[in-house]
VOBA-1610 file (N, C-alpha, C; in pm, whole numbers, padded with zeros to 5 digits, always signed):
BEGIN
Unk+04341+03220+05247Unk+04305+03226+05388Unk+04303+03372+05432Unk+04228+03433+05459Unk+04201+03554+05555Unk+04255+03554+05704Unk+04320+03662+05675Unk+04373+03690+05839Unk+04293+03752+05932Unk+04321+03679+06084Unk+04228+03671+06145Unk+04296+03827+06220Unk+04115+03882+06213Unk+04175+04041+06299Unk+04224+04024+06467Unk+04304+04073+06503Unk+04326+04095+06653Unk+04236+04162+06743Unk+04220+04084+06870Unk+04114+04132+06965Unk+04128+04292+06976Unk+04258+04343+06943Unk+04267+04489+07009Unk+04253+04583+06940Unk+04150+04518+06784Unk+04155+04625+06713Unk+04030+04666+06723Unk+04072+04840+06702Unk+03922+04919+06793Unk+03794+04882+06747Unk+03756+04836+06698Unk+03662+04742+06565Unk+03568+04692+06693Unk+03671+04602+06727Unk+03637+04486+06837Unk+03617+04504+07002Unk+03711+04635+06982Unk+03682+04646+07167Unk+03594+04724+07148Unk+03559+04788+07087Unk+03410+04836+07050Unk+03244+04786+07008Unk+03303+04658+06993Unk+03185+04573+06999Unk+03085+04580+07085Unk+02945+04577+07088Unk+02863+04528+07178Unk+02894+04378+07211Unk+02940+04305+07317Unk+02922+04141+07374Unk+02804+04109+07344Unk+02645+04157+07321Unk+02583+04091+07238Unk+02589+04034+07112Unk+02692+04120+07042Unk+02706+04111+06906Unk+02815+03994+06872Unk+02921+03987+06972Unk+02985+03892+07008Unk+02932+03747+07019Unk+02862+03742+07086Unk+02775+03632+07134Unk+02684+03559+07017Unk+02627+03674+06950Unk+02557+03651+06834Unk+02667+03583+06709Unk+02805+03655+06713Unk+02885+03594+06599Unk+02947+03441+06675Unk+02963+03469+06791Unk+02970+03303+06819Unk+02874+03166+06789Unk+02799+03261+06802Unk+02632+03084+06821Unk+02640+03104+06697Unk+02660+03173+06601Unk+02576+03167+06461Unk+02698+03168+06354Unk+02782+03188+06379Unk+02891+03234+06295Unk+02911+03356+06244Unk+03012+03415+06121Unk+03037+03508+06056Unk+03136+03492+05952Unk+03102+03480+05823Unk+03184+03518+05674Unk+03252+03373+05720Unk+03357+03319+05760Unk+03414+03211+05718Unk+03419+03149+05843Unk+03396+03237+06001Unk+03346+03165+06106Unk+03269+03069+06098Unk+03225+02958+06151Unk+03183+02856+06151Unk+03095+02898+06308Unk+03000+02860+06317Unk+02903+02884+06449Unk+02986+02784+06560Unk+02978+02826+06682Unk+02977+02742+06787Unk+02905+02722+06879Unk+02830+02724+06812Unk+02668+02687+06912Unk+02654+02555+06980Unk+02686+02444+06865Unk+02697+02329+06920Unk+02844+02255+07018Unk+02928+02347+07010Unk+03040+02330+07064Unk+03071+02406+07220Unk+03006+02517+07247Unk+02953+02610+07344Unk+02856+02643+07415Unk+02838+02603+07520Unk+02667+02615+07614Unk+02674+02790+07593Unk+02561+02850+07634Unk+02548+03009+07649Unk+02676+03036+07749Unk+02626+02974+07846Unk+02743+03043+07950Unk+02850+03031+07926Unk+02928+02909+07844Unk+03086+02887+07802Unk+03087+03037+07713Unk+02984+03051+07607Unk+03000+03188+07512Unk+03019+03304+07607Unk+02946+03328+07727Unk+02960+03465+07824Unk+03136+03453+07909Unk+03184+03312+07883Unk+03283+03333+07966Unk+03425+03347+07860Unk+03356+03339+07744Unk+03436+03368+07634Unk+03473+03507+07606Unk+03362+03554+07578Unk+03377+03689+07575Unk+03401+03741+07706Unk+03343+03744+07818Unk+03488+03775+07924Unk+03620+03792+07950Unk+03645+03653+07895Unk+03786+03664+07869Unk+03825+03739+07768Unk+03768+03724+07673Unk+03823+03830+07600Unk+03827+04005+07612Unk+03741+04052+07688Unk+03734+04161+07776Unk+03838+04210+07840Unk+03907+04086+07923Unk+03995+04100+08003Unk+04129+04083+07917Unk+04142+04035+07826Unk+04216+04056+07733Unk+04294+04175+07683Unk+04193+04204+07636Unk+04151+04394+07571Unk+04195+04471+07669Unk+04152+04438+07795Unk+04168+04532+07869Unk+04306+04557+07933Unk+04378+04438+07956Unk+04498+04427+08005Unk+04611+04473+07909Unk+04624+04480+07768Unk+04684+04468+07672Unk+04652+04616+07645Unk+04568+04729+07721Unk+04570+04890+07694Unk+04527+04933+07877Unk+04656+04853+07966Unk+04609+04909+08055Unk+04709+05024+08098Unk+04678+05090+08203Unk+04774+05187+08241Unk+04812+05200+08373Unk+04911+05265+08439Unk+04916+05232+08582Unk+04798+05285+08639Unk+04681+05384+08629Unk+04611+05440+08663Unk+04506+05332+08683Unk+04479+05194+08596Unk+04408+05074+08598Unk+04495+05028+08781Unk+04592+05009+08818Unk+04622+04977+08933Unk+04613+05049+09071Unk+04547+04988+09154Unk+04487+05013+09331Unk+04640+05078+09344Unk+04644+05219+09384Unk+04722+05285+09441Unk+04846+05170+09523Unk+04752+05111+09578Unk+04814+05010+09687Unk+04889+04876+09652Unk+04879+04872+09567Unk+04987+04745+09447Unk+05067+04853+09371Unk+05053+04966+09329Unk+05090+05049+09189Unk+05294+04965+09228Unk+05334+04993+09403Unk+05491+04943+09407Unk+05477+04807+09411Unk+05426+04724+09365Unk+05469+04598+09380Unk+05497+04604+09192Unk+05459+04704+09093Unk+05470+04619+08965Unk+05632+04667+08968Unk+05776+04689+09018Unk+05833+04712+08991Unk+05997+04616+09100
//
């Protein structure tokens, strides 16, 4: 079994979301497609989330509205 890479590796947050999209509907190496399991838009809200993922998991206080920065504490 191959281990599955993590969203946060620079590989991936470097991706084009087309390319994303493309390895979803169609598959990749031992991926299995989810084309039939995923409308387009479920795939765009996939990779969204996963965006937001990425993004939260390398954020910095500088990512937070001045105006919340005292509530994270």
């Amino acid at each position: 079994m191959v281990a599955t890479p993590t969203y946060h590796d620079d590989r991936l947050r470097a991706m084009a979301e087309g390319e994303i999209f493309n390895t979803i509907t169609h598959g990749k190496n031992t991926m299995l497609s989810y084309a039939d399991k995923l409308s387009p838009d479920e795939r765009w809200a996939v990779i969204a989330y996963v965006r937001a993922l990425q993004r939260a998991h390398h954020a910095t206080l500088d990512d937070v509205p001045p105006e919340h920065r005292g509530d994270l504490k």
